[in-house]
C-alpha positions in Angstrom: 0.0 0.0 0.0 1.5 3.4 -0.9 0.7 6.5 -2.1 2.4 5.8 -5.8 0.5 6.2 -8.9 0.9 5.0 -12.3 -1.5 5.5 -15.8 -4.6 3.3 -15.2 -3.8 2.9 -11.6 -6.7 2.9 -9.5 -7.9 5.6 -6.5 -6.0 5.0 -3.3 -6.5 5.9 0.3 -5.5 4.5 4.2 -7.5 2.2 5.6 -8.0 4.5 8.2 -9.6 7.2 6.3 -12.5 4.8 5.2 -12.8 3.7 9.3 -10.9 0.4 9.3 -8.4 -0.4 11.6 -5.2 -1.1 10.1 -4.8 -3.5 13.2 -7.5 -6.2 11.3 -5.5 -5.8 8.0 -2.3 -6.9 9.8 -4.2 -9.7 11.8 -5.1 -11.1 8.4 -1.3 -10.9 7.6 -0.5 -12.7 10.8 -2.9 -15.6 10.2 -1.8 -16.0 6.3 1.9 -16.3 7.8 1.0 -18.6 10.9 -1.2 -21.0 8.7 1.7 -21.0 6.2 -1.1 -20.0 3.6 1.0 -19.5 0.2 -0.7 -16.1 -1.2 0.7 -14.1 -4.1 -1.4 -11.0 -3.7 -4.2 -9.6 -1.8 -5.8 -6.6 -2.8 -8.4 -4.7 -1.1 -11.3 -1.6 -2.4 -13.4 -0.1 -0.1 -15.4 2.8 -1.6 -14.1 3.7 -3.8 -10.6 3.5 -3.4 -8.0 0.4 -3.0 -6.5 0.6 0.9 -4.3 -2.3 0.6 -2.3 -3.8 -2.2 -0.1 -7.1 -1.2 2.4 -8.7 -3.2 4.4 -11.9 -1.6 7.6 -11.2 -3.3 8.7 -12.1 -6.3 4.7 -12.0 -7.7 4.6 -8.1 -8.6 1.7 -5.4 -9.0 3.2 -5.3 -12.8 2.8 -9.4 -13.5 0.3 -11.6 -15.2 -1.2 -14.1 -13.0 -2.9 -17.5 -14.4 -6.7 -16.7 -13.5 -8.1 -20.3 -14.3 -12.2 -20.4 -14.1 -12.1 -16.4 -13.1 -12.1 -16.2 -16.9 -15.7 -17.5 -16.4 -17.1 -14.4 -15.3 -15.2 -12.4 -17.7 -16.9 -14.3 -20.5 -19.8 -14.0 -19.0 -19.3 -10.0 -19.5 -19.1 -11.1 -23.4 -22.2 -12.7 -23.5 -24.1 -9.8 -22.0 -22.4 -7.1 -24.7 -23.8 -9.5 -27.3 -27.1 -9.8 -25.7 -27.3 -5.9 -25.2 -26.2 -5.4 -28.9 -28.8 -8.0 -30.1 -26.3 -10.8 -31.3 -28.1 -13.7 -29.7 -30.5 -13.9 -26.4 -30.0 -16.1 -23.5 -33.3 -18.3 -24.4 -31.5 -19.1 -27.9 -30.6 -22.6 -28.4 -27.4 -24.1 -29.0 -27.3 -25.6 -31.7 -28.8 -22.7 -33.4 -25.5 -21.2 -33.7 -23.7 -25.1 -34.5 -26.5 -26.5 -37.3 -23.1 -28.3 -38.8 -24.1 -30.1 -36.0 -27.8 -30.6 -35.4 -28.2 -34.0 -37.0 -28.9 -36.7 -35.1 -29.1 -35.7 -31.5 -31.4 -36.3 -28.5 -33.8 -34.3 -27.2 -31.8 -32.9 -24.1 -29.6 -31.7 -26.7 -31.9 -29.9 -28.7 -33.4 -28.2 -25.9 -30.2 -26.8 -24.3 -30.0 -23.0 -24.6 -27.3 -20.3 -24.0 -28.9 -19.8 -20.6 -28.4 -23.3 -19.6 -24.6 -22.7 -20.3 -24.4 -19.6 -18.2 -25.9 -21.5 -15.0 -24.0 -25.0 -15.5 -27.4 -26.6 -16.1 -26.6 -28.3 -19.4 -28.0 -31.5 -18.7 -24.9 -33.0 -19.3 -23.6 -36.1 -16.4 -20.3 -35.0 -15.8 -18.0 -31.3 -16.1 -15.0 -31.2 -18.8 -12.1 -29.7 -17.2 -9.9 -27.3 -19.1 -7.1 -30.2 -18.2 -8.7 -32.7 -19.8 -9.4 -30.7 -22.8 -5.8 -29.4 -23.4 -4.9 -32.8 -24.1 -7.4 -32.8 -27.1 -6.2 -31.6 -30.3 -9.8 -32.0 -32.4 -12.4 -29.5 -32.3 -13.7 -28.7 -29.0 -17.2 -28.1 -30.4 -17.7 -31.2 -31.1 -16.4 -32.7 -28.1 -19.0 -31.4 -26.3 -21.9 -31.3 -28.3 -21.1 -35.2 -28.8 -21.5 -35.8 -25.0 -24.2 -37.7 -23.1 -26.8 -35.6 -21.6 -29.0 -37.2 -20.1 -30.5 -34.4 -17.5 -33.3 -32.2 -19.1 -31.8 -29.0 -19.2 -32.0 -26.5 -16.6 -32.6 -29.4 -14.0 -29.3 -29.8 -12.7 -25.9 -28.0 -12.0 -22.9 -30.0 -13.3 -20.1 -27.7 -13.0 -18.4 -27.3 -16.5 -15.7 -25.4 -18.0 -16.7 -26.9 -21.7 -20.1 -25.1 -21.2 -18.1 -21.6 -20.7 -16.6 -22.5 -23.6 -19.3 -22.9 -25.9 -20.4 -19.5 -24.4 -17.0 -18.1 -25.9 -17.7 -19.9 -29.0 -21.4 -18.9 -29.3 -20.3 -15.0 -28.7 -17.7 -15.5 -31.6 -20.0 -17.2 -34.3 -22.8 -14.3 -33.5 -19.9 -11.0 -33.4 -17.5 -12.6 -36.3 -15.0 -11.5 -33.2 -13.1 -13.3 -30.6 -14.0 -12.9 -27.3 -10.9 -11.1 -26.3 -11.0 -8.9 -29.0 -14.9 -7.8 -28.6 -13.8 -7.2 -24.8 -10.7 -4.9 -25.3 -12.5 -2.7 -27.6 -15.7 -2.6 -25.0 -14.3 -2.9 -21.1 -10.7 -4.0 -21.1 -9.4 -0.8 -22.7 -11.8 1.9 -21.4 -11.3 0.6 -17.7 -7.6 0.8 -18.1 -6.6 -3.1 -18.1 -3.3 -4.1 -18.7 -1.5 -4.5 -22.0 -0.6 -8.2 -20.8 -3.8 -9.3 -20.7 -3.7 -12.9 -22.6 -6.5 -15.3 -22.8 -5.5 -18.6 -24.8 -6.9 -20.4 -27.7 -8.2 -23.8 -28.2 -8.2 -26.0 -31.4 -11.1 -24.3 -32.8 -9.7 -20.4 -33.0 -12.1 -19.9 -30.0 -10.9 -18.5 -26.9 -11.1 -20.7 -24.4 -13.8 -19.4 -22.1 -13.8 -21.3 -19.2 -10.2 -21.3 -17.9 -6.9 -19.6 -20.1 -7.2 -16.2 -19.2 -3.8 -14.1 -17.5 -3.9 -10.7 -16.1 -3.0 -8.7 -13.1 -4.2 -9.0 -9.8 -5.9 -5.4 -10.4 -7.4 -6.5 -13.7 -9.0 -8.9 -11.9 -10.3 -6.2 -9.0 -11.4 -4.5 -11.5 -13.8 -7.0 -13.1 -15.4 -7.2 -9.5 -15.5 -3.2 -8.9 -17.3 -2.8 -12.3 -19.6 -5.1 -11.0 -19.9 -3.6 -7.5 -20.7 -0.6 -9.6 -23.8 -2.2 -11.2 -21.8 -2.2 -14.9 -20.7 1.8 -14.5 -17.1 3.0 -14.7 -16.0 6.4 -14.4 -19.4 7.7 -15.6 -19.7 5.2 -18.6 -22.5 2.2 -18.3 -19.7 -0.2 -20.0 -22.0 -3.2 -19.1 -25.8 -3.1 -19.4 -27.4 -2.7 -15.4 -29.3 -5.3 -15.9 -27.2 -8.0 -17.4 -25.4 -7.5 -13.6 -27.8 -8.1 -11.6 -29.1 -11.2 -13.7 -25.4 -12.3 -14.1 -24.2 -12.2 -10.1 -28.1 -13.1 -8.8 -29.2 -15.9 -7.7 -29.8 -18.3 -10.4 -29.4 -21.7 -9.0 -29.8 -22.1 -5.5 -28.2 -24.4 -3.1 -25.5 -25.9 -5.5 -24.0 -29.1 -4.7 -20.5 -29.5 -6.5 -18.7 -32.6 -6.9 -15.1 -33.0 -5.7 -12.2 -32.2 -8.3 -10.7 -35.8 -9.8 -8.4 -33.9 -12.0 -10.4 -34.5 -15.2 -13.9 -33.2 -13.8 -15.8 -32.4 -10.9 -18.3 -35.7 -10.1 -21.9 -35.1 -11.1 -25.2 -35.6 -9.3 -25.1 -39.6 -9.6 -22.1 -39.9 -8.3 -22.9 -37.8 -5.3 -25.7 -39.3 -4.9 -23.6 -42.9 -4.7 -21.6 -41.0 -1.5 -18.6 -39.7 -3.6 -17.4 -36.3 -1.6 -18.8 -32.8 -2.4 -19.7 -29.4 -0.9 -22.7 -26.9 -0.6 -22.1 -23.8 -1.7 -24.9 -21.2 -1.7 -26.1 -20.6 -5.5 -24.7 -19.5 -9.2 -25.4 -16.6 -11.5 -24.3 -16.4 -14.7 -20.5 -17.8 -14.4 -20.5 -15.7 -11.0 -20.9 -17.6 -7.7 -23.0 -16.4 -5.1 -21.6 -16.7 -1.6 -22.3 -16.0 2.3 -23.0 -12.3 3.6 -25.0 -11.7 0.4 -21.8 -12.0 -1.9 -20.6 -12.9 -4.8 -17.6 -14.2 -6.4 -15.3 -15.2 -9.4 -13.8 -18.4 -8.6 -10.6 -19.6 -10.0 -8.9 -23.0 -8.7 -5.5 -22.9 -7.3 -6.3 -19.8 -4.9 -7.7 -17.3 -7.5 -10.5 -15.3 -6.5 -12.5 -11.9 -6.9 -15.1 -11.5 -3.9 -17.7 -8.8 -3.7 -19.4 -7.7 -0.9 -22.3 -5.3 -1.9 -23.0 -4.3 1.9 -20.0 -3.4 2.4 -18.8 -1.3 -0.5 -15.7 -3.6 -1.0 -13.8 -6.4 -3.2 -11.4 -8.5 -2.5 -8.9 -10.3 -5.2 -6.7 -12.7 -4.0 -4.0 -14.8 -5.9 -2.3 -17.9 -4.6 -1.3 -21.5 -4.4 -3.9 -23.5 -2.8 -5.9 -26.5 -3.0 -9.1 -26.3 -4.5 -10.7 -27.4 -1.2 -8.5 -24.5 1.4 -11.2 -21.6 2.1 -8.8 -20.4 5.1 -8.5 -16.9 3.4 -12.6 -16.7 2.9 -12.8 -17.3 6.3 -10.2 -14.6 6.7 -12.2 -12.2 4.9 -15.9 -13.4 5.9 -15.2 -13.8 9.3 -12.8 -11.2 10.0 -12.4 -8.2 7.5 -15.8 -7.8 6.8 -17.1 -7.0 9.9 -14.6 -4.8 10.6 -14.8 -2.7 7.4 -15.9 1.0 8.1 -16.7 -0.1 11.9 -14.2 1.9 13.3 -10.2 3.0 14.2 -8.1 3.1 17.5 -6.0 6.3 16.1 -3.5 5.3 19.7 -2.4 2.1 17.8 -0.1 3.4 15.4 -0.8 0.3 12.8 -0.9 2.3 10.4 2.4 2.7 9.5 3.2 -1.1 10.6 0.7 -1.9 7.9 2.5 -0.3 5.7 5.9 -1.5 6.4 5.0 -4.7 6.8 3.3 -5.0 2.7 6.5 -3.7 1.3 8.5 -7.0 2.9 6.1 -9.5 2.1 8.0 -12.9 0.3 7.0 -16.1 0.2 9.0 -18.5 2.4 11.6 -20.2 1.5 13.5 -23.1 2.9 17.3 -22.4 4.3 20.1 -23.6 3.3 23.8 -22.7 2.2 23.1 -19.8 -0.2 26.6 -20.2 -2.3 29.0 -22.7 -3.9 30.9 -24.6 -1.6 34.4 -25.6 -3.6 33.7 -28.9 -2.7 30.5 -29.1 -4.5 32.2 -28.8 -8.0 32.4 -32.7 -8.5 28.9 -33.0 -8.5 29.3 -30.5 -12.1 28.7 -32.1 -15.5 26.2 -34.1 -16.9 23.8 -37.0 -15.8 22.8 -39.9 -18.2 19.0 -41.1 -16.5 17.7 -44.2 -16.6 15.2 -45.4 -18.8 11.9 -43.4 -17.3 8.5 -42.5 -18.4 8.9 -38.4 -18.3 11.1 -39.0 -21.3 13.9 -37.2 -19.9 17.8 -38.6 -21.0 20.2 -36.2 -19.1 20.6 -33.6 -16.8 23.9 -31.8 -16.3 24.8 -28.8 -13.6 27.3 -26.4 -14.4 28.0 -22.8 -12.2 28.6 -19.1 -13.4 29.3 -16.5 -10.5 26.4 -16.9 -8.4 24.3 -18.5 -10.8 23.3 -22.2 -11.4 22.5 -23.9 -14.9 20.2 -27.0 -15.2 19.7 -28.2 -17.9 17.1 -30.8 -18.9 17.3 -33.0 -22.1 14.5 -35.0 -23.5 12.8 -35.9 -26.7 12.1 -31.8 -27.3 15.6 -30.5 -27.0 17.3 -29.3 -23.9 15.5 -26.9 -21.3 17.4 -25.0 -18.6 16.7 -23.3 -15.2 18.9 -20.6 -13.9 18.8 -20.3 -10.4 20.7 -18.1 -7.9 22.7 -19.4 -5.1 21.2 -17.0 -2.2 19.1 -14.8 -4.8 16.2 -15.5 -7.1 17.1 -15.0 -10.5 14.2 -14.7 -13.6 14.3 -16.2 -16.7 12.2 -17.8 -19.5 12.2 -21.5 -19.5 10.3 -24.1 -21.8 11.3 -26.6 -18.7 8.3 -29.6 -19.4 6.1 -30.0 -16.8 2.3 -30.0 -17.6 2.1 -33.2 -15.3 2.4 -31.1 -12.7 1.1 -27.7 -13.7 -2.7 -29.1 -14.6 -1.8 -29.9 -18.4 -0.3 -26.6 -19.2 3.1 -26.5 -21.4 2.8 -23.2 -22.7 4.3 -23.6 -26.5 6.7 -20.2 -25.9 8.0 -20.6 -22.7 7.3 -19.6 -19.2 8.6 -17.1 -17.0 10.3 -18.8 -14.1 12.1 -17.5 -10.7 14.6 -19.4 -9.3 16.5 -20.3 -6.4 19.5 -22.5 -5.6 20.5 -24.1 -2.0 22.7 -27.3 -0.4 21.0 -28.7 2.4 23.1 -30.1 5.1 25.0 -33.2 4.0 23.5 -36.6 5.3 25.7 -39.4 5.9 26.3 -40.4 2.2 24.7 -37.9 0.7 25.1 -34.5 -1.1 21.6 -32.9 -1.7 21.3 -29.8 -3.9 17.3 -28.2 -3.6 15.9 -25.5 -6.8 13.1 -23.4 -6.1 11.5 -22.9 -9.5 8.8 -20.8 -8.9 6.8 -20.0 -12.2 5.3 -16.5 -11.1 2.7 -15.9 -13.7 1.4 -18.8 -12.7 0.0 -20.8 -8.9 2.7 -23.5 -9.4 5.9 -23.5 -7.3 8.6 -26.6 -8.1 10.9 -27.7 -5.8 13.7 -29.9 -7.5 16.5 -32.0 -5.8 19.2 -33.7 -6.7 20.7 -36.2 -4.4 24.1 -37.3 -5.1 26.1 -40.4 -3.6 28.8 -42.7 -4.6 26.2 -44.4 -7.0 25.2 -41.3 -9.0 22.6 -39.0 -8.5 18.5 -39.4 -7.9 16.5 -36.4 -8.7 12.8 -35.7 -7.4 10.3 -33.1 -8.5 7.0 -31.9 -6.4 4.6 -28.8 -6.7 3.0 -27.0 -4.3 -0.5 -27.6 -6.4 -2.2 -29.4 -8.8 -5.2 -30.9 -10.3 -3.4 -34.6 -10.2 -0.1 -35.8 -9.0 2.1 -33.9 -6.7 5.4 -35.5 -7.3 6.9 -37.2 -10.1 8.7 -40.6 -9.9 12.2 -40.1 -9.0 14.9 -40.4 -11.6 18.3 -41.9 -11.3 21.0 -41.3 -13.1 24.7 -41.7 -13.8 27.5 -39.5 -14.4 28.2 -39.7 -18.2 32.6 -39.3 -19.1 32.0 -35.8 -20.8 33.7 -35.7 -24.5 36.0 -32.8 -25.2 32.8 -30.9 -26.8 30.8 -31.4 -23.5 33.1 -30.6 -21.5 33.6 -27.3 -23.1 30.0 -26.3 -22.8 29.7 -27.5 -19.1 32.8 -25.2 -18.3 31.6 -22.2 -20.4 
């Protein structure tokens, strides 16, 4: 929180002169550090203005964050621009808009309509996750439409990020525009989003409107303030009253939602047969309704935008959490919101605590000897790995000042971290790892922050740990490579994911470097 401004930043004041105690905001702070509750930013508006802004270093105001299903509600603003410009309606049907596709189908089929997308009452038995889908190279489209429904629709919520997408796809076929492209010329660009804003593409040239979208942490306070603000920014109705209140009401109430397998979240039969699954208090139109008259954009991993209308305020949060952790809603239910306007104790002097105490926010890291020790040069040079089923052939280790190279060779090429020995250093690294990042292996790369460390020996044992943390998106790596007399055994885990959390460990054996190698792992 400062008193900084920059073009398209928005209004800022204390917390104090809006009559909250500065003391709550640091209590939250305290309980996100005691809980060891991994947030990458925390950003706060209270009419009118934003009192807090929290960045756990190395995320940055300035960065790109992964938004996963927040991009729902953001496609939901497309659909209501094409209703207000009379593109489609939401009692059209779906296949309307597909009639390459009309022959045969079922009768559930035929009667789904656009407004059974936008309240995940397709009729279909079971969600499609975006991480199932981005292992599909054919046409999306007709994935879906090609899927059992066997629910009349409108009579029961499946959760489903393939029905967002057909919304994305339904807005393109009736504008002739992308759904990105209709919303920069419309909202992103007169409220002042960032130029970063990227929202990816599936096989079909349709963006992929259930999951894929990146922008800042303010971006995404922004969606919610626009909606706080009944579709109005700075004077402009950017977003038609009434598509708001329709779109964050109450739509379907008392939603039951599977548990996450990975692939989908479990539909009503298999609730119904005692798999797990939660209550939550309704949906809108890709907007969930929540407690204290609320409302929410709901992205897994930790990535939300909360509204509370009572209160004049919203609440974005990014992070790496499990889809099932609601410790910072309980935070912010339970703890903030009462305490918003109610009042300061002007003797405590939190203010300026507060405000020290958000400019040293980092995330934890583990210790550990933060340099080369001259002993740790034998482990240099390069690893030839067993047979394995992550494909990968060698690794090989080589230092420059303070900087380590890894360096990753499988069927693709070679792929290399550079991490700092007692400093994070940022690169771009096409490093594989969409087992562990919820099938995304972004084609161009990703940005990556790194960190290098040697644990205390163990008897017969050298262990060197990489903190690879990928900060435009939730997932954090950590890497080790154990070495002993019979080569070297390297693990991989992530802090989140939709699946696995480690991948088998590889072993490996030093490989007698040719003259060429050797020239290249000594610069």
């Amino acid at each position: 929180m400062n008193n900084m401004t920059t073009p398209n930043d928005l209004p800022r004041a204390t917390p104090e002169a809006l009559g909250t105690d500065p003391a709550i905001l640091l209590a939250m702070l305290d309980d996100i550090e005691r809980q060891d509750i991994e947030l990458h930013s925390l950003l706060i508006w209270q009419d009118g203005a934003l009192i807090a802004d929290a960045y756990w270093a190395p995320y940055t105001a300035a960065r790109p964050h992964m938004m996963h299903s927040v991009t729902k509600s953001f496609t939901s603003m497309a659909v209501g621009l094409a209703v207000a410009d009379g593109l489609l309606s939401v009692d059209d049907h779906v296949l309307g808009f597909f009639p390459e596709y009309a022959d045969p189908v079922d009768d559930n089929l035929r009667a789904m309509k656009v407004r059974h997308l936008l309240t995940m009452t397709s009729g279909h038995a079971r969600g499609i996750s975006g991480g199932s889908w981005r292992r599909i190279r054919s046409s999306w489209t007709e994935d879906f439409l090609r899927q059992p429904t066997p629910h009349r629709p409108g009579e029961v919520f499946v959760y489903d990020s393939a029905a967002s997408y057909m919304l994305s796809a339904i807005v393109q076929r009736a504008s002739g525009r992308m759904i990105r492209d209709y919303l920069q010329e419309r909202i992103f660009t007169p409220m002042g989003m960032s130029a970063d804003l990227t929202w990816d593409t599936g096989p079909d040239g349709v963006n992929t409107g259930g999951n894929g979208l990146s922008c800042t942490t303010q971006d995404m306070l922004k969606l919610g303030i626009l909606h706080l603000q009944h579709g109005e920014w700075e004077g402009r109705q950017l977003l038609p009253r009434s598509w708001v209140r329709e779109a964050t009401g109450m739509q379907v109430r008392d939603v039951v939602l599977g548990v996450f397998t990975g692939d989908h979240y479990l539909g009503p039969e298999e609730i119904e047969g005692g798999a797990p699954a939660s209550r939550r208090e309704g949906y809108g139109y890709q907007w969930w309704r929540g407690p204290h008259n609320s409302f929410s954009a709901n992205g897994l991993f930790g990535q939300y935008c909360i509204v509370l209308p009572d209160q004049k305020t919203v609440v974005a949060f990014t992070g790496g959490l499990d889809d099932s952790d609601r410790r910072v809603h309980s935070l912010i239910y339970d703890g903030l919101r009462p305490a918003l306007g109610a009042g300061v104790n002007p003797a405590s002097g939190s203010g300026e605590v507060l405000r020290s105490r958000l400019a040293r926010l980092r995330l934890k890291t583990r210790p550990g000897l933060g340099r080369l020790d001259p002993a740790h040069r034998s482990y240099h040079g390069t690893w030839r790995m067993a047979e394995n089923d992550q494909g990968v052939r060698r690794i090989a280790i080589r230092q420059e000042g303070n900087a380590l190279h890894f360096i990753l060779e499988d069927g693709h090429g070679e792929h290399e971290v550079v991490a700092g020995f007692g400093c994070f250093l940022e690169t771009v690294t096409t490093m594989p790892g969409a087992r562990l990042h919820h099938s995304y292996q972004p084609e161009t790369g990703l940005r990556i922050v790194a960190c290098a460390r040697w644990l205390p020996e163990q008897p017969g044992e050298t262990t060197l740990e990489m903190d690879w943390i990928f900060v435009e998106t939730a997932f954090r790596d950590t890497v080790r490579l154990h070495f002993n007399e019979d080569g070297v055994r390297m693990s991989r885990a992530v802090n989140v994911n939709s699946s696995e959390l480690s991948l088998p460990d590889l072993m490996g054996k030093r490989e007698v470097a040719t003259k060429k190698r050797r020239e290249k792992e000594h610069g």
